[in-house]
C-alpha positions as CSV (number, residue, x, y, z in Angstrom):
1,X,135.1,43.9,42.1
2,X,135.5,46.5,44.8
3,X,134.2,49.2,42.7
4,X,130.7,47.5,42.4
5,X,130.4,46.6,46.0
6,X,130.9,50.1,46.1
7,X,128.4,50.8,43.0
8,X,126.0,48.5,45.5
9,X,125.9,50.3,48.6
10,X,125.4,54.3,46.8
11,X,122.4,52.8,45.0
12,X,120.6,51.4,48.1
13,X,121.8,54.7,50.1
14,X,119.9,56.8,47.6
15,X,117.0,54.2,46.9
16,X,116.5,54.6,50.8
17,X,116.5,58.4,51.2
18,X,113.3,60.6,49.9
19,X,114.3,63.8,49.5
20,X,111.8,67.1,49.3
21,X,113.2,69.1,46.5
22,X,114.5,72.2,46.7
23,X,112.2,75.1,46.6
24,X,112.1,79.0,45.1
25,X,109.2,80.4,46.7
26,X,109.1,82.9,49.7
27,X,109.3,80.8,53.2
28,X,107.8,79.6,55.0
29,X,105.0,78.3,53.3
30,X,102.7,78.7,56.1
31,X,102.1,81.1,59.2
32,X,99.7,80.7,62.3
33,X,97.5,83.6,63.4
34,X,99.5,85.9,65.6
35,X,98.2,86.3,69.3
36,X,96.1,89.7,70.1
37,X,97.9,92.3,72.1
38,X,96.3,93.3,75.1
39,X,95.4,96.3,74.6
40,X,96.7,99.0,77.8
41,X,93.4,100.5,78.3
42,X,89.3,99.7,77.6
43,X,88.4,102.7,75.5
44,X,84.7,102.0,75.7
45,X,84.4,100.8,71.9
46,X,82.8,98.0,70.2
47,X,85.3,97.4,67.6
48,X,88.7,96.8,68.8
49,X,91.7,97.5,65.8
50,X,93.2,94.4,66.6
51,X,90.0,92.6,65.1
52,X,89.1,94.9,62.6
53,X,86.5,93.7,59.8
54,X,84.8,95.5,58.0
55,X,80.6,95.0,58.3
56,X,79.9,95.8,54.8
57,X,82.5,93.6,52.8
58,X,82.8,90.0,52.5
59,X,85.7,88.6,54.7
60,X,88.9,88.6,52.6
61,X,92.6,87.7,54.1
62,X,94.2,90.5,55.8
63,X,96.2,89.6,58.6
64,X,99.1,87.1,59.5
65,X,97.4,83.6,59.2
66,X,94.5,84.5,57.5
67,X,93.9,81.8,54.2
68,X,93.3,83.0,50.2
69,X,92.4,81.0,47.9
70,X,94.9,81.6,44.7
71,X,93.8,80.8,41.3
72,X,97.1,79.6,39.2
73,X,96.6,80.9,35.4
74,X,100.1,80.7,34.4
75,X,100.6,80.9,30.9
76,X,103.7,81.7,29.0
77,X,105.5,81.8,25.2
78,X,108.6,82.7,24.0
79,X,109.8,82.3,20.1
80,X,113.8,83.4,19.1
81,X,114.9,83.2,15.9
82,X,118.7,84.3,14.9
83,X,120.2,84.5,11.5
84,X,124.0,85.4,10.2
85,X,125.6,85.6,7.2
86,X,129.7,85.7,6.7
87,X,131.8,85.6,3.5
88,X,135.0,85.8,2.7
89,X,137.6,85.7,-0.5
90,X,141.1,86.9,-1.1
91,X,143.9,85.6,-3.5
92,X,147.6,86.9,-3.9
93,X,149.6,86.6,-7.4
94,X,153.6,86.6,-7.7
95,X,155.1,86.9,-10.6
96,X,157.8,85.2,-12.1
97,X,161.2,86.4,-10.3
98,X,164.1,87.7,-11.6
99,X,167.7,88.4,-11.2
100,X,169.5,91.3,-12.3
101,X,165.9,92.1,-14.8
102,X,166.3,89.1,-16.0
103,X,163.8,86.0,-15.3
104,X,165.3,83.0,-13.8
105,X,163.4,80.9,-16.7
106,X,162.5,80.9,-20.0
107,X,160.8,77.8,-20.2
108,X,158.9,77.6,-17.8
109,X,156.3,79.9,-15.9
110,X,157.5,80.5,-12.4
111,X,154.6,82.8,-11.8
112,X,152.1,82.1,-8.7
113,X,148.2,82.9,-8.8
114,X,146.2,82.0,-5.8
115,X,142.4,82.6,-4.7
116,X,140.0,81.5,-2.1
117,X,136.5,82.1,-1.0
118,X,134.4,81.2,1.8
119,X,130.3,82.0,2.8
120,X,128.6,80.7,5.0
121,X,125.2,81.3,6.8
122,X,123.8,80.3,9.9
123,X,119.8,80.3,10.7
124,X,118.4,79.4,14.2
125,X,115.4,79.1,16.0
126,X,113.9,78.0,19.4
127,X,110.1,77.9,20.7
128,X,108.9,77.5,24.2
129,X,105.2,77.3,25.5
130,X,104.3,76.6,29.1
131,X,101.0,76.3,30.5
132,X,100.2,75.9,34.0
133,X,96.9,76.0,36.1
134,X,95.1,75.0,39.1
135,X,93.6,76.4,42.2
136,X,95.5,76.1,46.0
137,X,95.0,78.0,49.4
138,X,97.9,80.7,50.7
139,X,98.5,81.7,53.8
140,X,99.3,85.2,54.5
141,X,102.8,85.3,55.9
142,X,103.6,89.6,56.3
143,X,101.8,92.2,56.4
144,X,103.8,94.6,54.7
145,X,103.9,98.3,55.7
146,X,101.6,99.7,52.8
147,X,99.2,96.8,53.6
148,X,100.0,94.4,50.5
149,X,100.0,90.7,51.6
150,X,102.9,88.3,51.2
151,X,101.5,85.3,50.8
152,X,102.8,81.9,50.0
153,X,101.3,78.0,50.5
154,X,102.6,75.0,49.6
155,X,100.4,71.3,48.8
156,X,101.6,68.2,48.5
157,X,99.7,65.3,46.6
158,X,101.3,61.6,47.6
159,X,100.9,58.4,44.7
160,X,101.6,55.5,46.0
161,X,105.6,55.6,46.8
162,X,105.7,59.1,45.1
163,X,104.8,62.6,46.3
164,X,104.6,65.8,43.9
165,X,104.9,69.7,45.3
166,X,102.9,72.4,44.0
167,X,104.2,75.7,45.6
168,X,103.2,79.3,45.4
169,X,104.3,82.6,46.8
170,X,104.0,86.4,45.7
171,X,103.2,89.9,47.1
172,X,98.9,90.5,47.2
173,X,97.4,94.2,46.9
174,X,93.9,93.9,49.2
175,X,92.2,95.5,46.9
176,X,92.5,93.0,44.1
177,X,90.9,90.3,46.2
178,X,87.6,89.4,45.4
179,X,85.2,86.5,47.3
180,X,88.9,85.8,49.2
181,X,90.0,84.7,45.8
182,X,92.4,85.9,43.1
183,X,94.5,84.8,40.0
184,X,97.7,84.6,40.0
185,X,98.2,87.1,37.1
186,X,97.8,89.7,39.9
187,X,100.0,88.7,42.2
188,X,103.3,91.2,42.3
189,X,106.9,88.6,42.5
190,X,104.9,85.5,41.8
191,X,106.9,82.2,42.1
192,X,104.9,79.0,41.3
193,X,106.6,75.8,40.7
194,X,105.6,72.0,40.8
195,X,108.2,69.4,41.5
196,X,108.1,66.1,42.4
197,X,110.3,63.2,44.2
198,X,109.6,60.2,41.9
199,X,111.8,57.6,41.0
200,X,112.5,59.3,38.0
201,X,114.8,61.9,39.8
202,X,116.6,59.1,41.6
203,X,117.5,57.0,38.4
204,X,118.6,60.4,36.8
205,X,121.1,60.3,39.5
206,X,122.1,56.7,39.6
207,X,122.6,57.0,36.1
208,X,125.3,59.8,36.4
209,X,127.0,57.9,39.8
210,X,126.9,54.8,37.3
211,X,128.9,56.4,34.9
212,X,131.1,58.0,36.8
213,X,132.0,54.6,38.5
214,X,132.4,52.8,35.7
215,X,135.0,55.1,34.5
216,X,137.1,54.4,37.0
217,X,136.9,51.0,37.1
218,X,139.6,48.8,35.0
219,X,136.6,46.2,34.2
C-alpha cells in the first residue's frame, strides 16, 4: 500500500513541474546591443566606426544585438541498405575399428559418416526523411574576428497548458545576407531543433516511474 502512496506523490510532483527542455543550440539565445565606447578624441568626422553603415546598402545585421531574419529550409534523406551471406558444411567419417588388423565385427557395421551444412543470408534496410521549415528572427550574439556573425534566436509558441520551442543557432558570412534575410542552408554549424513540453513527455515518464514501481511492489 506504501508503494502507491508513493506511486501518488511522484505523479503529482511531476504533473506540477513544467520543465523547458534541454537545448543544442549556441547560448544564449539572445544579446542586447552593446554600449558605444567613447571615443578618446573628436577627430572632426561625420561618420564615427562605432556606428558604421554603409549609405549605399540596405541595413543588414552586423553588430552584437543587431536582429536577422532566418529562413529555416531544412531538408534531409538518408536510405541504408546492408546485405550478408554465410554458409557453412563439414562432415567427418570413421571407419570401422580394429584390433590387431582385425575388425572388432563382422556382423555389423561399426563405421561412422557424418555431415552438416548451414547458409544463411541476412538483408536489411532503413529510410529516413526529415523535412523542416519556417521563418524566425536571430539575434547576433559575436562578432567573430573575420567578421562572420554567430547568431542564434529562440521562439516559443504556448497552446493552452502546452508550450513548443523552435530554436536556431549557426555561424553567418555578411556577405550572404540579403534584405537582412537568409536561408538556413547558408548558415556554417547550423543547429535547429523544435521541442516541446506537452503532456506527452510527462506521461512518457510516468509510464517508466510506473513500471519501475510496480516491479518492486509484492502486489
Amino acid at each position: 500500500m506504501k508503494t502507491h502512496y508513493v506511486f501518488v506523490v511522484l505523479t503529482a510532483i511531476l504533473a506540477g513541474c513544467a520543465s523547458v527542455p534541454d537545448s543544442i543550440v549556441q547560448q544564449p539565445t539572445t544579446a542586447r546591443a552593446q554600449p558605444l565606447a567613447a571615443t578618446a578624441a573628436h577627430n572632426g568626422a561625420i561618420f564615427q566606426n562605432a556606428a558604421y553603415r554603409p549609405l549605399f546598402e540596405d541595413r543588414r545585421a552586423r553588430m552584437v544585438g543587431d536582429i536577422l531574419t532566418m529562413n529555416i529550409v531544412e531538408k534531409t534523406t538518408a536510405t541504408k541498405a546492408t546485405s550478408d551471406s554465410d554458409s557453412k558444411s563439414g562432415s567427418i567419417a570413421l571407419a570401422t575399428p580394429k584390433l590387431f588388423g582385425a575388425p572388432l565385427s563382422t556382423t555389423t557395421d561399426l563405421a561412422v559418416t557424418s555431415s552438416s551444412a548451414n547458409k544463411s543470408d541476412n538483408k536489411a534496410a532503413v529510410s529516413s526523411a526529415n523535412t523542416f521549415s519556417g521563418t524566425m528572427a536571430v539575434t547576433v550574439i559575436e562578432v567573430l574576428p573575420n567578421g562572420n556573425l554567430m547568431v542564434s534566436g529562440e521562439k516559443q509558441v504556448a497552446f493552452d497548458k502546452n508550450a513548443e520551442f523552435i530554436r536556431f543557432s549557426g555561424v553567418v558570412n555578411p556577405d550572404a545576407i540579403v534584405s537582412n534575410t537568409i536561408a538556413s542552408t547558408q548558415v556554417a554549424d547550423a543547429r535547429v531543433e523544435y521541442r516541446t513540453n506537452t503532456r506527452i513527455d510527462t506521461t512518457e515518464v510516468l509510464s517508466h516511474i510506473a513500471r519501475f514501481v510496480f516491479s518492486l511492489s509484492p502486489f
